[in-house]
N, C-alpha and C positions, 0 to 999 in steps of 0.2 A: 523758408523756401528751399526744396531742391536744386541745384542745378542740375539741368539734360545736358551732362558732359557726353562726349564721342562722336562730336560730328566736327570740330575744331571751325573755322572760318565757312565750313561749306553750306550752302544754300538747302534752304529747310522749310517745306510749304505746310502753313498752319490752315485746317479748314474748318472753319468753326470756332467763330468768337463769343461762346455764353459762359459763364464760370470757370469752365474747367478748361476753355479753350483760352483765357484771357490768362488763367495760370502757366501754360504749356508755353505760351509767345516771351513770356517773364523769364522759365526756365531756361530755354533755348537760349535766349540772348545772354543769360547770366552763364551759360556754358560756352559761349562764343561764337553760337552758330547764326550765319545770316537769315535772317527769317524773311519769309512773303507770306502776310497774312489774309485773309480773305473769310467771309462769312456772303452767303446768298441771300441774307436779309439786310435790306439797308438800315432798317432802325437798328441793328447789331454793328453796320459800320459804320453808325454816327458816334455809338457808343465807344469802339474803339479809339475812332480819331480821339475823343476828350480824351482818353488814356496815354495817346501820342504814338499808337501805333502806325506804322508803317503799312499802307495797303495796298494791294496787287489783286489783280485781277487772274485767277489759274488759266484760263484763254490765253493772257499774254507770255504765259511759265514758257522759257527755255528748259522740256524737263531734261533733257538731256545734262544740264549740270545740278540737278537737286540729287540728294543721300536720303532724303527720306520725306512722305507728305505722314504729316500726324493730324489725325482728323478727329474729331469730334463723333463722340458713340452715338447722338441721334442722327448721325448721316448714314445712308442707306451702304453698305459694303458688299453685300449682294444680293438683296430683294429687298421689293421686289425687282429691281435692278441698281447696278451701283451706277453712281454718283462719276458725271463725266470726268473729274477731274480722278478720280479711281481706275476708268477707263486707262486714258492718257498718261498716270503713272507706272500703273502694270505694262501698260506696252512699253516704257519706256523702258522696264524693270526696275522701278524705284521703290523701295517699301512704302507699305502702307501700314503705320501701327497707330496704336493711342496715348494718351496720359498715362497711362497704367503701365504699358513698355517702357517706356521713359523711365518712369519711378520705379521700374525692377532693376533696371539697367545704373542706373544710378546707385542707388542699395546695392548689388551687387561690385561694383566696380569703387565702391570708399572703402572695402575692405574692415569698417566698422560691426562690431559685435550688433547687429540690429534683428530682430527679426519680425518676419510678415506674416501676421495672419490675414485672411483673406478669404471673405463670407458672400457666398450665392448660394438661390434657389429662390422658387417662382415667387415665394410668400414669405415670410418673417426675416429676411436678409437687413432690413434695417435695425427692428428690432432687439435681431441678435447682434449684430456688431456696436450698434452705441450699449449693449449689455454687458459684451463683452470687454469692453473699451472702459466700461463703471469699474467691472469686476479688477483688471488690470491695474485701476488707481486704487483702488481702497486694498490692493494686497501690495501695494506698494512702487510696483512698476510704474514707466513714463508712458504711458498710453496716447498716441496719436491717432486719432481716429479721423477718417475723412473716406474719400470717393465716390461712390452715388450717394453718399449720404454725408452733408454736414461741408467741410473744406474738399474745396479740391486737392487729389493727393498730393499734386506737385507742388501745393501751396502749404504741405507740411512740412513741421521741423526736417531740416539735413540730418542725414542719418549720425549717432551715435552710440556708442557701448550701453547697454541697456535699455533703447528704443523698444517699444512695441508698436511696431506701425498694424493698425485694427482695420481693416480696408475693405469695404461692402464694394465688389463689381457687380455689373451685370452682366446678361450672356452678350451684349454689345460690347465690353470691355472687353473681357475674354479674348472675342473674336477678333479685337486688335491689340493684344497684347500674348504673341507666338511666347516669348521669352517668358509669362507671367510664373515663380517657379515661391511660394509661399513655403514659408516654413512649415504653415499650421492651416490647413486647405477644410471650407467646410462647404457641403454640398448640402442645405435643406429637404427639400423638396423636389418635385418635376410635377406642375399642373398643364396642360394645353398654355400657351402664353404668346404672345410676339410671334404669331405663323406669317404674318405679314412680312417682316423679315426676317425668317430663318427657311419660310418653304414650306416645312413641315416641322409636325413635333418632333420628329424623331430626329433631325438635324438641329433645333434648339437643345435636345437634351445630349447630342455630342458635344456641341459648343459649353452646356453646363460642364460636362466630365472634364473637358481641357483643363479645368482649375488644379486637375491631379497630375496633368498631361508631365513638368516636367520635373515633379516629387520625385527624389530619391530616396534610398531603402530609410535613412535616419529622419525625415521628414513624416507630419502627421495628415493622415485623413479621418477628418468626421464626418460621417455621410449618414444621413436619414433613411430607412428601410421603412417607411409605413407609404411608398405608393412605389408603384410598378418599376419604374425607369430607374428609381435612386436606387431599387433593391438590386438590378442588375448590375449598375454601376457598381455599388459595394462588393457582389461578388467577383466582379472584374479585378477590382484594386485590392480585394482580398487577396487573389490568387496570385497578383503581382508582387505584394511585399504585407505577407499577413499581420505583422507583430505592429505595424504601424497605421494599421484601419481601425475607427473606431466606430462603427455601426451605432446611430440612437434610434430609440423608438419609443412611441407614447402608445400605452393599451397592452402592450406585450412583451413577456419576460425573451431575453435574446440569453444567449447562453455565453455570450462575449461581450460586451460594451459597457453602451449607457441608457439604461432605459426608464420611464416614469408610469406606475402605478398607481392609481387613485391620489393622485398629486406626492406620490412619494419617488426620490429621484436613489433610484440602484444602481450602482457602480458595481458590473462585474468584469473590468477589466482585469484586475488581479489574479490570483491564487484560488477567491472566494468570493461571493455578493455580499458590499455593504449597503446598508441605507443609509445614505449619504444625506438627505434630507428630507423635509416638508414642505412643499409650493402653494400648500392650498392656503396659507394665511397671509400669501404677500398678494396684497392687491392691484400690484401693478405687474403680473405676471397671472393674473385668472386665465384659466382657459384650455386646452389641451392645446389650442395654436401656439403657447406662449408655452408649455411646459417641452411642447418641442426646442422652443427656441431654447429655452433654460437648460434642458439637455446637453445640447450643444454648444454651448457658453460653459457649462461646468466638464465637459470632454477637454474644450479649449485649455480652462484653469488647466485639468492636472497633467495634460501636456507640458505647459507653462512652469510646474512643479511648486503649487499653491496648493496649500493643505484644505483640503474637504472643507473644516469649519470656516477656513477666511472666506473662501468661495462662497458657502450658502450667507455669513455674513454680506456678503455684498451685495448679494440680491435681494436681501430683507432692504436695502436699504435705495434700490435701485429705480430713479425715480419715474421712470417709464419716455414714450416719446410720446412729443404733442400731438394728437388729433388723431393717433391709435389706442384705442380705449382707453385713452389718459380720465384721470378722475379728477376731476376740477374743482367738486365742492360734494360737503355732505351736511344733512338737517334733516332733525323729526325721521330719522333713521331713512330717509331719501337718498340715494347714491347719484350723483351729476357724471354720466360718463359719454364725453365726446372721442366718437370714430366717427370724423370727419371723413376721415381715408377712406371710408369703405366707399368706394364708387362706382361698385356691382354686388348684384347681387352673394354671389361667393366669398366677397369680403365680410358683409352683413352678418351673413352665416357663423362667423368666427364669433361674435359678436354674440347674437341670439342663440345660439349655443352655452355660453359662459355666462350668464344669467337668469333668474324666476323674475317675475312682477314685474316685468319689464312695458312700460310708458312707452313708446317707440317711434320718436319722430323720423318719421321718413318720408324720401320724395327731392325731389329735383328735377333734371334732364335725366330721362329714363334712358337705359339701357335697355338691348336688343334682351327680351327674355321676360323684363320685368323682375320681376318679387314673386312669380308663381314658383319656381325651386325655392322658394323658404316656408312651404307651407307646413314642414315638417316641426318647424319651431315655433307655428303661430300658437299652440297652445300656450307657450309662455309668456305671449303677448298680454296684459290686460286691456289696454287699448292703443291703439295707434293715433297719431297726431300727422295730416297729411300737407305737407307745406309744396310748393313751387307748380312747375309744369305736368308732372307725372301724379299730381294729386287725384284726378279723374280717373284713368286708367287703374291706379293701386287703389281705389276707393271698390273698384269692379272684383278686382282680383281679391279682396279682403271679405267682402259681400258676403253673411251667412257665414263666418266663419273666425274677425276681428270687427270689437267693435272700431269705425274709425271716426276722426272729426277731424274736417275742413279746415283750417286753419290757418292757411296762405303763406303768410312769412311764416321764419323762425322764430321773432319774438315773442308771435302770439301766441308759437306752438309749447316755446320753455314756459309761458305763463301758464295757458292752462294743464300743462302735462304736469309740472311743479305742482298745482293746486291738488288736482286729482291726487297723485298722489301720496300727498299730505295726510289724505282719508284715509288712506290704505293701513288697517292694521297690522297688515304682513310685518314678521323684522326690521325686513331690508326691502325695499321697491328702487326702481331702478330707473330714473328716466336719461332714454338712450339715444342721442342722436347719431345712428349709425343708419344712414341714409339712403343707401343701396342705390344712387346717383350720382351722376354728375352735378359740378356745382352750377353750371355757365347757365345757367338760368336765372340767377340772382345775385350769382358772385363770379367774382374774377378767377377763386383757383377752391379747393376744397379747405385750404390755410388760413381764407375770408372768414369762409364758412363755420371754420371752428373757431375761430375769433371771436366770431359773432354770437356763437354759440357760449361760450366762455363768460363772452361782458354780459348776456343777459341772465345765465345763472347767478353772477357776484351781484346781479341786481335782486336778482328771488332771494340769495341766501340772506339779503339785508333786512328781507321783511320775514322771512321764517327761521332768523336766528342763529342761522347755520355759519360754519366754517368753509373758506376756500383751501385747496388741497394746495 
């Protein structure tokens, strides 16, 4: 665990008791600060009590003697409006930051050889930081990985000499953490995202840039040019400190960076362009979504000063994350691939792009849109499997164009998609549960979903012979 040293004895309002807020009340108190804790759901302050926290009500705060309220990234900071007790601490003038400030503040103030890399953008930020966090172990480094993904950061090892703290934010993080100042700063992506609280796009993609905000000249930027916003940005942080920007990009030769070609990853940061490697045989990196993110995990490496070969060594070996196109089982040259995650259509996409012969369960709580933007990849479809709520509607939209079948649940859909595909003499067929929905139609989170999806592949593999992944 970190301690949140620098408030000493004084009075420090926690708002928000889920994971990362139950970590932030631990850290506080283990740095000495009086905490008042508070969450606006009661089933979260029942949970508290069993942990023995202490709880207050922000209505009853004297804010006049608090040094800082550290809130929780799903509470609103300014749209579409902020959160009364946000109100009431700004009038007061009391900061308002996050876990993520804390954990800079901390890192910064042990005076420990540690450093932070620290990965956003709208799409592959998970991906790439538990990538990044693989690559780090297998070249030898102590890789601590946490933040919107995995541990909360405050609940990571206390910094020491040789640490790599690997730390997925979001633009919610960001946006309470002024101080956040990474060693090794990576900016993905900018798709439309979160306008609900940012306003607009163009105020969520300031909030993305912050991550560079308080990067000095020796510090690294890896920033994605293949969409609009990130390529401005690069030219921004170019012009600001050029020898320390790393520009990636999939599809197109960059005359500076790192960028990937028909699955081959070029490094022309140097003197000269190498080809540094081959992405197209690791399976749990298929995809040009994913040769982005391997991009910018091997920018990371040679920042980090890991030689080319260990780098692509790790990623040959790099086991992917659950319920993003993780591959769960293979038989009768049948490929099992749950993206559970994709829970619109645009996620989908990622998906149905990185494979042929593709079996395609889909369906759940639909989204505003539907499955009509993925008609460009239904030729790759062979047939689709339609399970939950949205099975009707995607049955209209597929009409004359996918064969589809009814199917209801999931388990009916793994069985007959698994069969089907059985026949197929193609190489490789692909049955894909990459849903293009929400799961709360039949499951509790999209995590059920892929669970469920999981146990009833290890039950087909049993009867077609196959291996689980």
């Amino acid at each position: 665990m970190i301690a949140a040293t620098g408030f000493g004895k004084r009075n420090v309002g926690v708002l928000g008791l889920g994971k990362s807020g139950l970590a932030t009340v631990r850290a506080l108190e283990a740095g000495g600060a009086n905490v008042f804790a508070w969450d606006d759901s009661e089933a979260k302050r029942e949970e508290a009590k069993q942990e023995g926290l202490r709880l207050a009500d922000p209505r009853g705060w004297d804010w006049k003697t608090f040094s800082a309220l550290v809130m929780s990234p799903g509470i609103p900071l300014t749209h579409p409006q902020p959160h009364d007790a946000v109100k009431k601490a700004q009038a007061a003038n009391v900061e308002v930051i996050g876990d993520v400030e804390l954990f800079q503040r901390a890192v910064d103030a042990s005076g420990a050889e540690a450093r932070v890399v620290a990965i956003t953008g709208t799409n592959g930020k998970s991906t790439t930081t538990a990538l990044i966090g693989h690559m780090v172990r297998r070249c030898g480094g102590d890789a601590q990985v946490g933040g919107n993904i995995g541990r909360a950061v405050l609940d990571l090892d206390a910094p020491e000499k040789g640490i790599v703290y690997v730390v997925e934010v979001s633009s919610y993080q960001i946006d309470l953490a002024p101080g956040l100042a990474p060693d090794i700063a990576v900016l993905l992506n900018i798709t439309p995202d979160h306008i609900d609280r940012h306003g607009t796009v163009e105020h969520y993609a300031d909030v993305k840039a912050r991550i560079f905000a308080r990067q000095s000249a020796g510090d690294t930027g890896v920033i994605g040019v293949d969409d609009a916003m990130t390529s401005e940005i690069c030219t921004r942080e170019t012009g600001r400190r050029a020898e320390t920007v790393v520009p990636i990009s999939v599809g197109k030769t960059l005359s500076r960076g790192v960028y990937v070609l028909d699955g081959m990853i070029c490094d022309n940061t140097g003197t000269q362009t190498a080809k540094a490697g081959d992405l197209r045989a690791i399976k749990t990196l298929a995809g040009a979504h994913n040769w982005q993110n391997a991009a910018a995990a091997y920018a990371v490496g040679r920042a980090l000063g890991y030689p080319r070969e260990r780098i692509l060594a790790a990623f040959e070996s790099f086991p992917g994350l659950a319920h993003r196109m993780e591959i769960v089982g293979e038989a009768r040259g049948v490929r099992f691939v749950n993206d559970s995650k994709a829970t619109n259509a645009d996620a989908a996409s990622k998906a149905l792009a990185t494979y042929d012969n593709i079996y395609w369960i889909v369906g759940g709580k639909a989204k505003e849109g539907g499955i009509a933007s993925l008609e460009p990849w239904f030729d790759k479809i062979t047939r689709a499997y339609l399970i939950g709520d949205a099975a009707r509607g995607f049955a209209e939209t597929l009409k004359g164009k996918v064969e589809a079948i009814h199917c209801g649940t999931l388990d009916r859909a793994v069985e007959a998609a698994s069969r089907d595909a059985a026949t197929d003499k193609a190489e490789l067929k692909v049955v894909l549960l990459s849903p293009a929905c929400a799961s709360f139609d039949q499951f509790s989170s999209f995590e059920e979903r892929g669970d469920v999806f999981r146990a009833a592949v290890q039950e087909r593999l049993k009867v077609m012979g196959g291996a689980a992944a």
